[in-house]
The first five atom37 places (N, CA, C, CB, O) and aatype in JSON, in Angstrom:
{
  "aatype": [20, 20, 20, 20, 20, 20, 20, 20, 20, 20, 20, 20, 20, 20, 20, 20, 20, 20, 20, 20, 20, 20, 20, 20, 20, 20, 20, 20, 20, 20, 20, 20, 20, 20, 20, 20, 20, 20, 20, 20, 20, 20, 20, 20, 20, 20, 20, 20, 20, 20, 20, 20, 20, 20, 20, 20, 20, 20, 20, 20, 20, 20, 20, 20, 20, 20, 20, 20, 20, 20, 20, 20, 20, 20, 20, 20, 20, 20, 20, 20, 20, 20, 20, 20, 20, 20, 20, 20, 20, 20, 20, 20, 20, 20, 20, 20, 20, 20, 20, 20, 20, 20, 20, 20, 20, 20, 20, 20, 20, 20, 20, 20, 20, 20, 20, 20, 20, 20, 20, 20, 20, 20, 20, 20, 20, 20, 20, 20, 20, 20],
  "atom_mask": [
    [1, 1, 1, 1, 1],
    [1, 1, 1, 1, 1],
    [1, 1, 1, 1, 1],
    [1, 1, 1, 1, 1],
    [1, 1, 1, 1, 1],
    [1, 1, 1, 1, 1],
    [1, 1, 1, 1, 1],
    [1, 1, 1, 1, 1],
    [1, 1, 1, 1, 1],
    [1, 1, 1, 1, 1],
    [1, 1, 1, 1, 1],
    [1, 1, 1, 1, 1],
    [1, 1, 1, 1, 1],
    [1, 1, 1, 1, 1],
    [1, 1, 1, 1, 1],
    [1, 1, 1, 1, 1],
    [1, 1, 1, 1, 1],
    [1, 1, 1, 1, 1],
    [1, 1, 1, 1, 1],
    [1, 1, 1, 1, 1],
    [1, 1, 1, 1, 1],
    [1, 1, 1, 1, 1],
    [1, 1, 1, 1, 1],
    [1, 1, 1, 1, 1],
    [1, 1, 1, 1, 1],
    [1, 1, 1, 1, 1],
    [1, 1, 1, 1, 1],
    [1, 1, 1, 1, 1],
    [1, 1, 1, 1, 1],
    [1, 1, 1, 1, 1],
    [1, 1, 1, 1, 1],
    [1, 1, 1, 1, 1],
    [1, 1, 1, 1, 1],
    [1, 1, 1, 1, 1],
    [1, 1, 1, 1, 1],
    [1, 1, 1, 1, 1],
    [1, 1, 1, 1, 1],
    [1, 1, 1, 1, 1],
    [1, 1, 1, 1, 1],
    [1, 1, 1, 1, 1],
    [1, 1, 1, 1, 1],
    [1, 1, 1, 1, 1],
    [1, 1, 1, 1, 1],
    [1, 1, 1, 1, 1],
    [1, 1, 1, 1, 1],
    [1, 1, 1, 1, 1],
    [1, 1, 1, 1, 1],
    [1, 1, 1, 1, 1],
    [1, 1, 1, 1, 1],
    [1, 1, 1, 1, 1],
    [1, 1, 1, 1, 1],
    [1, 1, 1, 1, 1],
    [1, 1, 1, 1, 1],
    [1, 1, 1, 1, 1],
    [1, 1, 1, 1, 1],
    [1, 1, 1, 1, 1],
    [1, 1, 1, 1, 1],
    [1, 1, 1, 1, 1],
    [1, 1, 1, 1, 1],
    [1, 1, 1, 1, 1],
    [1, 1, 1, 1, 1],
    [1, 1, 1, 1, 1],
    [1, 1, 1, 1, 1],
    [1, 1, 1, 1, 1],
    [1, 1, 1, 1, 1],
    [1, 1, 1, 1, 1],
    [1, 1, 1, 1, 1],
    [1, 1, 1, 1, 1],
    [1, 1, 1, 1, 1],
    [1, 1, 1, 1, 1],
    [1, 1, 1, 1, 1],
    [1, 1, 1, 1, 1],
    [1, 1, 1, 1, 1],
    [1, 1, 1, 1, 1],
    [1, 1, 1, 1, 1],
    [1, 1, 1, 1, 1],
    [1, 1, 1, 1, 1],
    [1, 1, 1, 1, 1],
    [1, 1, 1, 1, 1],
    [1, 1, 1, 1, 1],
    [1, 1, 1, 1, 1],
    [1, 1, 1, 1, 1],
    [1, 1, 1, 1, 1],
    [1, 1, 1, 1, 1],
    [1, 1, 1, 1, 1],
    [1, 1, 1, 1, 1],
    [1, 1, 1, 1, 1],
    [1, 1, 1, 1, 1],
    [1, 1, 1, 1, 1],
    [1, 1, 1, 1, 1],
    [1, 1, 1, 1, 1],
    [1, 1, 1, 1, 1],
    [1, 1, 1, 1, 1],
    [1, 1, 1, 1, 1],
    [1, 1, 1, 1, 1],
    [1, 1, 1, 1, 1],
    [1, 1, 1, 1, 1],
    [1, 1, 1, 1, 1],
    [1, 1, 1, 1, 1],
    [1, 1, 1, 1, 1],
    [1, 1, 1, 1, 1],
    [1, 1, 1, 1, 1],
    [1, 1, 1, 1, 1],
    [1, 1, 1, 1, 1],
    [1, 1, 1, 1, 1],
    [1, 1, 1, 1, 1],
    [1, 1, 1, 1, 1],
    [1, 1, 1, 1, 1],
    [1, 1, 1, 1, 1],
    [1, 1, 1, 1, 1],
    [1, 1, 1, 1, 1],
    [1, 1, 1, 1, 1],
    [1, 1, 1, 1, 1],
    [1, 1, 1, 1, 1],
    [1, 1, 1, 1, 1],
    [1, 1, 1, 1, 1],
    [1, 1, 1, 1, 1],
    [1, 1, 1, 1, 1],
    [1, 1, 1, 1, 1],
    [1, 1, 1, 1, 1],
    [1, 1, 1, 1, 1],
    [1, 1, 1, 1, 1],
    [1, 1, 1, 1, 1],
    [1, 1, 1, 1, 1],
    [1, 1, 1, 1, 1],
    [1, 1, 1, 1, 1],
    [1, 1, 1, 1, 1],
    [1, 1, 1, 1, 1],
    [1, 1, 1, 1, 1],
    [1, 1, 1, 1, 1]
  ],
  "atom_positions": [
    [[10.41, -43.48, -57.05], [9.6, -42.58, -56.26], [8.86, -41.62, -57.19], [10.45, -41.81, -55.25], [9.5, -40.89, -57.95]],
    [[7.54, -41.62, -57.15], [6.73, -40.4, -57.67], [7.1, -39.18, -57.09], [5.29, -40.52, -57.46], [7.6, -38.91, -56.0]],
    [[6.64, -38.32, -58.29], [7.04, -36.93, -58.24], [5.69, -36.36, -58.91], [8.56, -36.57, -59.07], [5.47, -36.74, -60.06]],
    [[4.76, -35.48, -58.29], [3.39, -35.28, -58.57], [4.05, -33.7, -59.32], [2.07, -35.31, -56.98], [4.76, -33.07, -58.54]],
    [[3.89, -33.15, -60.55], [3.73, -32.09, -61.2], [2.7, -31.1, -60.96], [3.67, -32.43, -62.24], [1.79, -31.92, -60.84]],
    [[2.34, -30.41, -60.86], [1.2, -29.52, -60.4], [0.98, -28.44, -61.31], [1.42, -28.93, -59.04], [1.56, -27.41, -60.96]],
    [[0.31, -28.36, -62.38], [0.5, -27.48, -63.88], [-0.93, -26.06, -63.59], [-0.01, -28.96, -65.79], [-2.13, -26.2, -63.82]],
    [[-0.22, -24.83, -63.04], [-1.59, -24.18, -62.97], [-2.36, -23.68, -65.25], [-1.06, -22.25, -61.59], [-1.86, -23.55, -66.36]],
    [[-3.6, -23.61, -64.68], [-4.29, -23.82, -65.75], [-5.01, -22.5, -65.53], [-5.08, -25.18, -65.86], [-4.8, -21.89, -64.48]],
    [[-6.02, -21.91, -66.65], [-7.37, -21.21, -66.73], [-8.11, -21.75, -66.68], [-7.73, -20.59, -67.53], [-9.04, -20.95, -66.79]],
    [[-8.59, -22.88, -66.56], [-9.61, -23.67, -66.58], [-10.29, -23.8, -65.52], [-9.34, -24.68, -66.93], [-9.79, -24.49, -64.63]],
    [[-11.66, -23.18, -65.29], [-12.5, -22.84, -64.06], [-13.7, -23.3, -63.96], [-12.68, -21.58, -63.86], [-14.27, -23.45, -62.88]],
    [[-14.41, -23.7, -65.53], [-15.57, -24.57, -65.28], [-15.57, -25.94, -65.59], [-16.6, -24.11, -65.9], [-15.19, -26.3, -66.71]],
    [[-15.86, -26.58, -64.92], [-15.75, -28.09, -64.97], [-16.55, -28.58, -66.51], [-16.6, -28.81, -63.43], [-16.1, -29.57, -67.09]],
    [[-17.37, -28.05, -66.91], [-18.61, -28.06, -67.48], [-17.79, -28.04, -69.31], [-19.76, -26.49, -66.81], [-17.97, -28.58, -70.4]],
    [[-16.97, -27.16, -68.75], [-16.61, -26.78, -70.45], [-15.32, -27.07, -70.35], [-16.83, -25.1, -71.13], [-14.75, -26.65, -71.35]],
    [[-14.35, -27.75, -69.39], [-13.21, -28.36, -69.5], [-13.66, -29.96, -70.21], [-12.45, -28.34, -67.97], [-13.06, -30.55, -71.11]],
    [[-14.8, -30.38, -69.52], [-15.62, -31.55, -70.08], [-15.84, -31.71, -71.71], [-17.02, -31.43, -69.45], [-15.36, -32.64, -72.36]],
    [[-16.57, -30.75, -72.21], [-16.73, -30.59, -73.61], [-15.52, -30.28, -74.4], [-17.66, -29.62, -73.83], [-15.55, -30.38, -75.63]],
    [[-14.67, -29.98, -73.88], [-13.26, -29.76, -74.69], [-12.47, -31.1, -74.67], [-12.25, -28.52, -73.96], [-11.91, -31.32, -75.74]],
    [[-12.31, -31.99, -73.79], [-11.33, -33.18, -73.51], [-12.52, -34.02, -74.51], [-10.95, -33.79, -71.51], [-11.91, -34.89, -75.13]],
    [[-13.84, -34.04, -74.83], [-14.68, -34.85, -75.4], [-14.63, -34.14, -76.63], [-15.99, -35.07, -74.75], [-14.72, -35.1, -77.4]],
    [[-14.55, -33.21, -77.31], [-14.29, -32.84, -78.48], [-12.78, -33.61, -79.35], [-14.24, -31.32, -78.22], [-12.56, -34.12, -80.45]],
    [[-11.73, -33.21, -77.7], [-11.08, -33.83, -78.92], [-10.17, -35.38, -78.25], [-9.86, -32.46, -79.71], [-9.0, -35.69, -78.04]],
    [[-11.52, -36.01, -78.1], [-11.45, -37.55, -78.09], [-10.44, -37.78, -77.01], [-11.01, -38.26, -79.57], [-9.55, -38.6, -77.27]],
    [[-10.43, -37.09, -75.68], [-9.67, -37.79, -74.41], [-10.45, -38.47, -73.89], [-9.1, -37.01, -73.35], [-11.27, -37.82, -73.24]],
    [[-10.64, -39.81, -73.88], [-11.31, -40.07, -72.17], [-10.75, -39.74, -71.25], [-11.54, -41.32, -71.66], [-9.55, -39.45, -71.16]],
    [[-11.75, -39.76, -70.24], [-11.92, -39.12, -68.85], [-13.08, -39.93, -68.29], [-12.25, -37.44, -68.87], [-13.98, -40.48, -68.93]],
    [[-12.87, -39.89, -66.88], [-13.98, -39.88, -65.85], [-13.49, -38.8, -64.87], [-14.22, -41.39, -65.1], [-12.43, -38.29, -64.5]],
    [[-15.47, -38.67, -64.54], [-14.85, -38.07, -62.92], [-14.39, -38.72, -61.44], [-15.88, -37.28, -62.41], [-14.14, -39.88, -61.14]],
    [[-14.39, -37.49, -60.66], [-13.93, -38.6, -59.3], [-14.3, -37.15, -58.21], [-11.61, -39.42, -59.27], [-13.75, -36.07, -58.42]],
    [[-14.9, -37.26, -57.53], [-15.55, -36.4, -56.2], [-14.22, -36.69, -55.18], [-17.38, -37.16, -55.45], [-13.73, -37.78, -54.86]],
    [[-13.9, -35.62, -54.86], [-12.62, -35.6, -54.18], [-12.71, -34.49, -53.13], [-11.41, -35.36, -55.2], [-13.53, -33.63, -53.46]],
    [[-12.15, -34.27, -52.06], [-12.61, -32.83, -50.73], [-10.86, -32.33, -50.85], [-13.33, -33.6, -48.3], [-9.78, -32.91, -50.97]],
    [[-11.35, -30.93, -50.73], [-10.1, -30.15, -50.8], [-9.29, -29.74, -49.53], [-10.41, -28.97, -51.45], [-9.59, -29.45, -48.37]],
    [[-8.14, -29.86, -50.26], [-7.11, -30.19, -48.82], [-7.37, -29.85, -47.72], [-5.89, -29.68, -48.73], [-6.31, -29.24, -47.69]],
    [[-7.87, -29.62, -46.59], [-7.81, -29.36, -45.0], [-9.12, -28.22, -45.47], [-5.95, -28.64, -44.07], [-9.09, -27.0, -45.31]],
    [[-10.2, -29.03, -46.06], [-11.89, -28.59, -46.64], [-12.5, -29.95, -46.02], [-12.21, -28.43, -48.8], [-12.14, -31.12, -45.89]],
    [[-13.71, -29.12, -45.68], [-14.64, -29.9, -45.92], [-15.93, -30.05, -47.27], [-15.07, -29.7, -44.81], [-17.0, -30.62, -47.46]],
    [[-14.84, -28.98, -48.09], [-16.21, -29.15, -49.35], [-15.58, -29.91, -50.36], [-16.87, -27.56, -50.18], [-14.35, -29.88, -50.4]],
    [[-16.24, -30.62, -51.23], [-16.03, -31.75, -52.13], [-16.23, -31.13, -53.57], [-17.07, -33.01, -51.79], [-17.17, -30.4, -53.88]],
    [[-15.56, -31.4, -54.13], [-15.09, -30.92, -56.1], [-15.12, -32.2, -56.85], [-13.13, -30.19, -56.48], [-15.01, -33.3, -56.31]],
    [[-15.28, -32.0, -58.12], [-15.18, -33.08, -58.94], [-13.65, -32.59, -59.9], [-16.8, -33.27, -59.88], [-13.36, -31.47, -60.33]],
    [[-12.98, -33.7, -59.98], [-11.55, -33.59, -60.55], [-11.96, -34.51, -61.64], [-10.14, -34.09, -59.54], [-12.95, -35.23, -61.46]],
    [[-11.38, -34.53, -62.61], [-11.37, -35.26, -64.06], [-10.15, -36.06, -63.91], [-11.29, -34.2, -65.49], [-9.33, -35.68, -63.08]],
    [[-9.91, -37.16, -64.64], [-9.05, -38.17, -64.23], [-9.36, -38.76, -65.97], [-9.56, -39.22, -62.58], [-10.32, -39.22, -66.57]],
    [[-7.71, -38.37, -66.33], [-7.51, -38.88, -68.05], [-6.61, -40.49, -68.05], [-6.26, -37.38, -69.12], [-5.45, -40.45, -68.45]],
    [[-7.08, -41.64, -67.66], [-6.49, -42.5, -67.66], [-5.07, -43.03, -68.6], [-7.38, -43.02, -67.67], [-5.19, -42.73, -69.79]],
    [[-4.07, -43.6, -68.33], [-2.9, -43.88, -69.22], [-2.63, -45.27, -68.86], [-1.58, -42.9, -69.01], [-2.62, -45.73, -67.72]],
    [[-2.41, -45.94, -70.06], [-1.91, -47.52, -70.1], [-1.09, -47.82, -68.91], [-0.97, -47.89, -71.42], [-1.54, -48.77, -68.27]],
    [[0.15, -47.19, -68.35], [0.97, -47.39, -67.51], [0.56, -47.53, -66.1], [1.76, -46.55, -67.68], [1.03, -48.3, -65.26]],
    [[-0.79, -46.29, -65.9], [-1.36, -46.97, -64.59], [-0.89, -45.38, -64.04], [-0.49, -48.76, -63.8], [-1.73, -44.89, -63.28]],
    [[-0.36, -44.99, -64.16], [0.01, -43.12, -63.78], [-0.68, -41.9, -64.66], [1.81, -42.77, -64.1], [-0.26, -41.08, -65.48]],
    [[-2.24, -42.29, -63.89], [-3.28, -41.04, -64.74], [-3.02, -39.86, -64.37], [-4.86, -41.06, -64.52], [-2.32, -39.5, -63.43]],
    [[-3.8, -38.99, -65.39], [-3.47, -37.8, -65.29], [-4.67, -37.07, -64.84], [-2.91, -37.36, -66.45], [-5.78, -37.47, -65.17]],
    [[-4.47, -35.65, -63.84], [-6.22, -34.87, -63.38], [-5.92, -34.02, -63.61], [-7.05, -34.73, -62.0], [-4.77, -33.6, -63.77]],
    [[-7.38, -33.28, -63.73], [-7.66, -32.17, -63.7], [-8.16, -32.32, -62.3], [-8.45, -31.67, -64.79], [-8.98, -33.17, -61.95]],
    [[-7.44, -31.16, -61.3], [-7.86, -31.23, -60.04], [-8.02, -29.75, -59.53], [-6.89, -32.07, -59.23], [-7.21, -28.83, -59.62]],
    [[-9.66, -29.75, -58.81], [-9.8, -28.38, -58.82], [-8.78, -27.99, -57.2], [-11.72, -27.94, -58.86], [-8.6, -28.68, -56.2]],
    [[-8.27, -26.49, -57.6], [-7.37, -25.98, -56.42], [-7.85, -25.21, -55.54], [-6.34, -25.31, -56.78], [-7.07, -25.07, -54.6]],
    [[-9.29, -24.37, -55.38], [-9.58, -23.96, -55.29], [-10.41, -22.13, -55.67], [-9.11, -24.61, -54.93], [-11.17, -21.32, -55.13]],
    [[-9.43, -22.37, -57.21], [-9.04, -21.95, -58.28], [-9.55, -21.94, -59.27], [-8.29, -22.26, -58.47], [-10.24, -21.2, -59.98]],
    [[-9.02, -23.12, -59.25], [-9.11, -23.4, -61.05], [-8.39, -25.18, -60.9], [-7.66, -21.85, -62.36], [-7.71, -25.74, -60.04]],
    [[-9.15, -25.7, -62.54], [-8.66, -26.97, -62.49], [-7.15, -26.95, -63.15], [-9.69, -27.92, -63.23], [-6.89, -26.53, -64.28]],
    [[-6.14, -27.53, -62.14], [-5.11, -27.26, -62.17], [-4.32, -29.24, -62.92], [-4.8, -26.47, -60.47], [-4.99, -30.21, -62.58]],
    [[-3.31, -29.44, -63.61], [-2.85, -30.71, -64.04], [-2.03, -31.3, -63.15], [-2.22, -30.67, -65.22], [-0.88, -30.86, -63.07]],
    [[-2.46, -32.42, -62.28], [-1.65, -33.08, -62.06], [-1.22, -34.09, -62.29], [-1.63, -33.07, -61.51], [-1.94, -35.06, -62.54]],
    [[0.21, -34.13, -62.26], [0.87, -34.94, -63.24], [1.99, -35.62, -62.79], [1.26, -34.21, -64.31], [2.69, -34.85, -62.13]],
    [[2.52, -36.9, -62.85], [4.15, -37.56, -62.7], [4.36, -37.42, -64.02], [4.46, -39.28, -62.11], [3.71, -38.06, -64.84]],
    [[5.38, -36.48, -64.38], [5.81, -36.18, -65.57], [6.95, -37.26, -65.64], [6.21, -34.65, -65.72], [7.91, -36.84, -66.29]],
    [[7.09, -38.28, -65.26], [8.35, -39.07, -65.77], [7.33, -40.62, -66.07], [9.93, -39.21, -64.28], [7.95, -41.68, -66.19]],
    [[6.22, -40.62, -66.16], [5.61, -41.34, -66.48], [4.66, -40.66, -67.34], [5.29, -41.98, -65.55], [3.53, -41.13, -67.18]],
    [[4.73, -39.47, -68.42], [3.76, -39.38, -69.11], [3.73, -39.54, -70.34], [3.35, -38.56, -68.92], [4.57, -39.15, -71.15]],
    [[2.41, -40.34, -70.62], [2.66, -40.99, -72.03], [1.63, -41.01, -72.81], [3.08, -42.32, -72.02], [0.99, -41.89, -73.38]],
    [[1.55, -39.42, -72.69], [0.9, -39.3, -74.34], [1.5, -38.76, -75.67], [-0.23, -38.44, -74.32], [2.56, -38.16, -75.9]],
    [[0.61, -39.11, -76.37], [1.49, -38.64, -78.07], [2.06, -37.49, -78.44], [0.64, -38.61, -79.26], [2.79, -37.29, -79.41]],
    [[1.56, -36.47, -77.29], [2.58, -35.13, -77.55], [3.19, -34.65, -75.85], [1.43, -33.53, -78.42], [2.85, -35.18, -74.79]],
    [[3.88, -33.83, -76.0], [4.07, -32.9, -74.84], [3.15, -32.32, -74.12], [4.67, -31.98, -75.13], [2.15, -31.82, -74.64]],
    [[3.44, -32.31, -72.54], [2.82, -31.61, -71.93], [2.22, -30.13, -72.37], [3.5, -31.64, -71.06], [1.0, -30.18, -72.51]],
    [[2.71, -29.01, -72.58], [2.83, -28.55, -72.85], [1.79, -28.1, -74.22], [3.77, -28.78, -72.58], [0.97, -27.18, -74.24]],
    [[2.14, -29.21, -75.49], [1.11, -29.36, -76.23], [-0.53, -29.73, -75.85], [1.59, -30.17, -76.92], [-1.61, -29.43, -76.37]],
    [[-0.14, -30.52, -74.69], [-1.44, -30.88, -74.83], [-1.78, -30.08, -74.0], [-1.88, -32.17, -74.67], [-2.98, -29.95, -74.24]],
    [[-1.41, -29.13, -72.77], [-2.88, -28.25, -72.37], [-2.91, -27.33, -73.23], [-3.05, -27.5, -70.92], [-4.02, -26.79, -73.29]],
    [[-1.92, -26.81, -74.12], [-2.34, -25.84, -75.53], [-3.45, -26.54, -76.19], [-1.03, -25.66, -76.77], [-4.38, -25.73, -76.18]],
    [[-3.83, -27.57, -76.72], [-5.05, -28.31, -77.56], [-5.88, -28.02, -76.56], [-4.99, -30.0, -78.0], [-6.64, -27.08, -76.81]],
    [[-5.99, -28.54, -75.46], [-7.07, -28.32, -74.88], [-7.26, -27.32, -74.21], [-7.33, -29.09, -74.3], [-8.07, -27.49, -73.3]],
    [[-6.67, -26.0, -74.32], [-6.83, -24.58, -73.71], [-8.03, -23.93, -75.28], [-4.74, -23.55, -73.43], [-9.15, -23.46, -75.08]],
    [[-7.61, -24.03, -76.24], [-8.06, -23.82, -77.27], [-9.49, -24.55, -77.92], [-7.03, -23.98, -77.87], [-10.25, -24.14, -78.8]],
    [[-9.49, -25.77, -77.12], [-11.05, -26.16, -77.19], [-12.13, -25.55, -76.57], [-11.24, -27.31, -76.77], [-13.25, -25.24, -76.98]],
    [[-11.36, -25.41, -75.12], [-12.08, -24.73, -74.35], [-12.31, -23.55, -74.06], [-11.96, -24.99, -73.67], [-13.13, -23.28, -73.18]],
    [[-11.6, -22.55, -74.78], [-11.82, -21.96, -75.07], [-13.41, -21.29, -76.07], [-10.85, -22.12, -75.16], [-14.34, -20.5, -75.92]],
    [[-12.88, -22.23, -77.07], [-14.02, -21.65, -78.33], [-15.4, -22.65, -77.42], [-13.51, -22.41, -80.67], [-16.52, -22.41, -77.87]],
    [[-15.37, -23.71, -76.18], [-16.8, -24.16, -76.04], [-17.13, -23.17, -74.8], [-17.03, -25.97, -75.71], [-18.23, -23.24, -74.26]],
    [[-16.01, -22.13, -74.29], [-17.04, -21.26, -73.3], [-17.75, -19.74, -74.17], [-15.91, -20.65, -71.71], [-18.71, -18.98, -74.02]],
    [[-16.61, -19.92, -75.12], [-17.35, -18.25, -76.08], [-18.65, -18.99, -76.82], [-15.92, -17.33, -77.8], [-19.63, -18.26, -76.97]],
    [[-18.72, -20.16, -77.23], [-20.61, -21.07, -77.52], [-21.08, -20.88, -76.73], [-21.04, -22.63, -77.67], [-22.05, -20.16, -76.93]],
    [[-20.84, -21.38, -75.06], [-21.64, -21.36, -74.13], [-21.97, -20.05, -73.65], [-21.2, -22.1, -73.25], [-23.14, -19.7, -73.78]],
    [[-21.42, -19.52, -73.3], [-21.49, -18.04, -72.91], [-22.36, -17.07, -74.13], [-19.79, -17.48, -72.75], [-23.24, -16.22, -73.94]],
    [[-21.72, -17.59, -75.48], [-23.1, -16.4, -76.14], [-24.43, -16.98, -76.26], [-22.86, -15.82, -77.83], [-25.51, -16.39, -76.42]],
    [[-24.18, -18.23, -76.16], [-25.37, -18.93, -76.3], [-26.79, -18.53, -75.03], [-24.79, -20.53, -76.22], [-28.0, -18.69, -75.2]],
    [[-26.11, -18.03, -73.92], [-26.9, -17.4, -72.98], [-27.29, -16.1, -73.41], [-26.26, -17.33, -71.76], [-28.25, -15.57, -72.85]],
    [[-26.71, -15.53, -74.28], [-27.37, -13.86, -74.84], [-28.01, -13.91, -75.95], [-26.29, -12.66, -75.19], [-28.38, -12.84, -76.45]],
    [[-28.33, -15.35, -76.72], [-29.08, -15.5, -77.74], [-28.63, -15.98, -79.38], [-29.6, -14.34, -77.68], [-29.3, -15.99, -80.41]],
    [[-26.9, -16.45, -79.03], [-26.38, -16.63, -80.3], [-26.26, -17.65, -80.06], [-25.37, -16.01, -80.87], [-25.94, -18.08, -78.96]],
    [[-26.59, -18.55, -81.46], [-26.3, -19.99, -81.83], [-24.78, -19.81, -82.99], [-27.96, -20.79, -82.72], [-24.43, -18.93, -83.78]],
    [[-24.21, -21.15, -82.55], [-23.06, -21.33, -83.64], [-23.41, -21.7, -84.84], [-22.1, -22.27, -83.32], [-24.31, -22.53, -84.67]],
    [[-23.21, -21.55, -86.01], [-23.53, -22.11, -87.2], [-22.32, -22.57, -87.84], [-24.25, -21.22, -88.01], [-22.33, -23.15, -88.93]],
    [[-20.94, -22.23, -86.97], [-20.05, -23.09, -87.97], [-19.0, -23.11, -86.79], [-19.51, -22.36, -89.7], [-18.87, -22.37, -85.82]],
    [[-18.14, -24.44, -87.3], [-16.9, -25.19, -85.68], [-16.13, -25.89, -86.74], [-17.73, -26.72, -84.02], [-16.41, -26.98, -87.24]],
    [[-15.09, -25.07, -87.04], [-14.26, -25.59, -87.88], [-12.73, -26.14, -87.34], [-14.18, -24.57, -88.85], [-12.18, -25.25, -86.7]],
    [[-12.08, -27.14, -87.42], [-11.07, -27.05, -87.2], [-10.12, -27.12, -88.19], [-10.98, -27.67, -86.45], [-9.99, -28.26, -88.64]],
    [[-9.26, -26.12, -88.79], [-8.4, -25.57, -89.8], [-7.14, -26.71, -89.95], [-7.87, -23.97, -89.32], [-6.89, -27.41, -88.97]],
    [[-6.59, -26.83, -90.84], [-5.24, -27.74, -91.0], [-4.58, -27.13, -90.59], [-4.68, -28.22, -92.14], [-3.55, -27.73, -90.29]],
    [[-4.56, -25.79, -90.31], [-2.99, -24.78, -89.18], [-3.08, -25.1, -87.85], [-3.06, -22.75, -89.01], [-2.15, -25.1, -87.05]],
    [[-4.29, -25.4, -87.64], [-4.55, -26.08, -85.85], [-5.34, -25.16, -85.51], [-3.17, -26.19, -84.57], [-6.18, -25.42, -84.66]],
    [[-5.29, -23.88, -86.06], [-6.5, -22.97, -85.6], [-7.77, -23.22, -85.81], [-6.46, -21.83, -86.09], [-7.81, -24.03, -86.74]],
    [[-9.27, -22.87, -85.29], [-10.75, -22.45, -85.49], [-11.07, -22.21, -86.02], [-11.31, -21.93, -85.2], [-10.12, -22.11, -86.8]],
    [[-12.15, -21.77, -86.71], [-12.96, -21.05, -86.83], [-14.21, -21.27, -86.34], [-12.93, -20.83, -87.79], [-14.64, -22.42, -86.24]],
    [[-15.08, -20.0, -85.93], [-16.17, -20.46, -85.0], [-17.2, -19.02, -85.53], [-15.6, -20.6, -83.0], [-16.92, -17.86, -85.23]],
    [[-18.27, -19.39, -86.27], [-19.08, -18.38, -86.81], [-20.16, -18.84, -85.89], [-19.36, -18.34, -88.46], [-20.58, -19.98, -85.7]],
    [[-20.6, -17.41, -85.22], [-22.06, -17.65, -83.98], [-23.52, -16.82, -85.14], [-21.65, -16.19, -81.73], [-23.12, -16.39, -86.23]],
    [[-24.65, -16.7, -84.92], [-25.13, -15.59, -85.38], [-26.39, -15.25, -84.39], [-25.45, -15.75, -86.89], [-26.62, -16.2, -83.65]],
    [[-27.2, -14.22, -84.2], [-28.4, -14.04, -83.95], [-28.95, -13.09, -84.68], [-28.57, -13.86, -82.81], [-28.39, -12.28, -85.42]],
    [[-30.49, -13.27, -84.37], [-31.32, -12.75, -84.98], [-31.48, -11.92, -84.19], [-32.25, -13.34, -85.39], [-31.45, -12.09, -82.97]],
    [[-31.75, -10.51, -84.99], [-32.2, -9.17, -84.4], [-33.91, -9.35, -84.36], [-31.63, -7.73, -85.47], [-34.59, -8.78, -85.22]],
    [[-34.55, -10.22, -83.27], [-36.03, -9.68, -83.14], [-36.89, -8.72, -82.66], [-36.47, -10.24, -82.77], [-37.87, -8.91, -81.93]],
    [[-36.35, -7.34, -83.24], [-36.78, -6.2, -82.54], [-38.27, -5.86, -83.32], [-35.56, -4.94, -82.62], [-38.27, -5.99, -84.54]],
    [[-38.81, -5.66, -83.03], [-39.98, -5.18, -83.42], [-40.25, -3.69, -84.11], [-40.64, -5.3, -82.33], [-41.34, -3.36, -84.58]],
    [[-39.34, -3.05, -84.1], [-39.07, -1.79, -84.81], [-38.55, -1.83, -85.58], [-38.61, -0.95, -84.4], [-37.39, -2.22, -85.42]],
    [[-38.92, -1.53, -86.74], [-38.21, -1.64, -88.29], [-38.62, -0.27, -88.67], [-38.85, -2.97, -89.5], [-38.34, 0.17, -89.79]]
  ]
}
């Protein structure tokens, strides 16, 4: 008998949960899905596994939350580990996206051998007063 896990997350834009699972090489597809006793429709992410017991990102109304049969999960690390990797991608692709709307570009996306970032943004001051 399945046993569905339900992992709440921070993860609120679909957009930059996307660029983080593709940074660091998950596939995924999506899947248009309507929320429980809703009539409005979300897109959930769906990380396929050999065994046939995938894993989503399913929005709660919330936030995209993990669901999971944790007695069928089979990836190379822990739960646990892995929404840490991918809390931390997504992280550094909403502080790009987000400054990138006030005028800063990244000039450097490092990923460190400690597991940490680095993420250098810059802009140009085009003020006309000097």
């Amino acid at each position: 008998m399945s046993h569905f896990t339900h992992i709440k997350t921070r993860f609120q834009n679909l957009f930059y949960l996307e660029k983080a699972l593709n940074r660091l090489n998950i596939s995924h597809t999506e899947q248009e899905k309507s929320l429980q006793n809703r009539s409005s429709y979300h897109k959930s992410l769906i990380i396929p596994q050999l065994n046939g017991y995938d894993i989503e990102f399913s929005w709660n109304g919330q936030e995209y939350e993990l669901v999971v049969d944790m007695s069928f999960w089979e990836q190379p690390y822990p739960v646990e580990s892995f929404i840490d990797k991918i809390s931390q991608q997504y992280a550094g692709e909403v502080i790009i996206g987000e400054s990138q709307k006030i005028g800063f570009q990244p000039i450097k996306y490092q990923q460190n051998t400690d597991g940490s970032n680095t993420l250098v943004l810059e802009r140009w001051n085009n003020d006309k007063n000097d």
